[in-house]
C-alpha positions as CSV (number, residue, x, y, z in Angstrom):
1,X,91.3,90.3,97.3
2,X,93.0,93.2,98.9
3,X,93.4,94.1,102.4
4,X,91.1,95.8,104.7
5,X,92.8,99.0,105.9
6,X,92.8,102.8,106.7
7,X,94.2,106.2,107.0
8,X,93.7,107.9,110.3
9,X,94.9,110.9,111.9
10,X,96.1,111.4,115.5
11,X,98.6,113.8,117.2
12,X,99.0,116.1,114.0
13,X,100.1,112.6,111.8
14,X,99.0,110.4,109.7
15,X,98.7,106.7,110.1
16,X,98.1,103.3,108.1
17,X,96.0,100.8,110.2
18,X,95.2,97.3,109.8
19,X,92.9,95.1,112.1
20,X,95.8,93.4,114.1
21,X,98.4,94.9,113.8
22,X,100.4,97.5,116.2
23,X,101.2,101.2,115.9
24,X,103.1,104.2,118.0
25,X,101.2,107.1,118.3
26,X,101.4,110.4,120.1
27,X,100.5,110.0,124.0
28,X,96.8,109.3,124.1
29,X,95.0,109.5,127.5
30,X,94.4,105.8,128.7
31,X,95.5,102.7,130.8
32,X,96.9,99.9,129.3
33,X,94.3,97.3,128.6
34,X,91.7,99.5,127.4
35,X,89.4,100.6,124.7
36,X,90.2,103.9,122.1
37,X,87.8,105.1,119.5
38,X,89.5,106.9,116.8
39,X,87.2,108.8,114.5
40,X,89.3,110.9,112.4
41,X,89.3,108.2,109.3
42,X,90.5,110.0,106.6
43,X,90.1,107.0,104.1
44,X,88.9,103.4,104.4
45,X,89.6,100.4,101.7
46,X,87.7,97.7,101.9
47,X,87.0,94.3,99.7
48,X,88.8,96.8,97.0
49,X,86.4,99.9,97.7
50,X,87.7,103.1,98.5
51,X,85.8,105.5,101.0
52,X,88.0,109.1,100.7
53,X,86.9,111.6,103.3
54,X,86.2,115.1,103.2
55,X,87.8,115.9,105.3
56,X,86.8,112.6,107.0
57,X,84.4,109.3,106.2
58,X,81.6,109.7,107.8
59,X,80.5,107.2,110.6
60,X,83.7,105.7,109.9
61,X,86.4,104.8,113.2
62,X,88.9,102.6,114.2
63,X,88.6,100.6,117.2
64,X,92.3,99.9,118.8
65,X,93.6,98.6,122.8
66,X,96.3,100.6,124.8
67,X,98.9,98.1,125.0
68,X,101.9,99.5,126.3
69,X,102.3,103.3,127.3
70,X,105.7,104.9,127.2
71,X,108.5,107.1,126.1
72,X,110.5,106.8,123.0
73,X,114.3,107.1,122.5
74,X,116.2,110.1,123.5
75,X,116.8,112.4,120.7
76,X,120.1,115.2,121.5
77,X,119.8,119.0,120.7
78,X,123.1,120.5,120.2
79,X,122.7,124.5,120.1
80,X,126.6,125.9,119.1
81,X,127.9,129.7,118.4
82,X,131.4,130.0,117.1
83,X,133.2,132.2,118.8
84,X,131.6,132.7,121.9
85,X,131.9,129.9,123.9
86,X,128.3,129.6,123.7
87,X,126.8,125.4,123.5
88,X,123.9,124.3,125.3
89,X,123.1,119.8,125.0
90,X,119.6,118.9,126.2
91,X,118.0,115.7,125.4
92,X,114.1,115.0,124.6
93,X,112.2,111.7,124.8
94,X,108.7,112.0,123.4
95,X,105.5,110.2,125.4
96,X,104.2,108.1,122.8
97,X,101.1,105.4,123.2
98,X,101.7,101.8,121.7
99,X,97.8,100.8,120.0
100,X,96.6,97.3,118.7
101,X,94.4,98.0,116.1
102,X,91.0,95.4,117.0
103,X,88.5,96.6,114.1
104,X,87.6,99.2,110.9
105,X,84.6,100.2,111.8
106,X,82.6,102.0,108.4
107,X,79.3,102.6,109.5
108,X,77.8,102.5,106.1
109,X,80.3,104.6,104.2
110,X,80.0,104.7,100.6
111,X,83.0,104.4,98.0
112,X,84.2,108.1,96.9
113,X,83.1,106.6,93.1
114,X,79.5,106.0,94.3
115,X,79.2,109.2,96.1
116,X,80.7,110.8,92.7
117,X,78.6,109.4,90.8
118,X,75.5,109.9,92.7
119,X,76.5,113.7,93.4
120,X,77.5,114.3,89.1
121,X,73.7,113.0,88.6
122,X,71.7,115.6,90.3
């Protein structure tokens, strides 16, 4: 039996969720402790079925808790020019959101071979 799971997209990347297990994601508004919908599911695997989106599964999302809400490691950019003296160091740390993943949530979404099939009959 394979695992439940799917591919979501938030902050411009994507994502493999399972139902408890943790991710980092781009800041997302919300206090720690509660509730995030995520909707863009791009594909969802289930009891080995395979919903692929176009671009997304419909009535498909991902239910996930705000755990922890934060900034990650400090990452250095160096900016040099030979020659003229010229170097500038700055350092960046990124807001990122920390997200429990509760549930897969399909919504009655059919496998892409179903949907092929049904759309190939017409």
């Amino acid at each position: 039996m394979a695992a439940n799971y799917a591919i979501i997209e938030t902050g411009g990347k994507q994502y493999r969720v399972q139902p408890g297990k943790s991710i980092s994601v781009e800041k997302i508004e919300g206090e720690t402790g509660s509730t995030v919908e995520l909707d863009r599911v791009l594909l969802v695997s289930e009891d080995d079925k395979l919903s692929v989106g176009t671009p997304t599964v419909e009535g498909a999302k991902v239910v996930a808790e705000v755990t922890e809400q934060g900034r990650a490691k400090k990452i250095i950019i160096l900016k040099y020019k030979s020659k003229t003296r010229y170097s500038v160091k700055t350092g960046h740390r990124q807001w990122l959101t920390k997200l429990a993943i509760k549930e897969i949530v399909t919504g009655g979404a059919r496998p892409a071979a179903a949907r092929k099939k049904a759309s190939s009959g017409a």
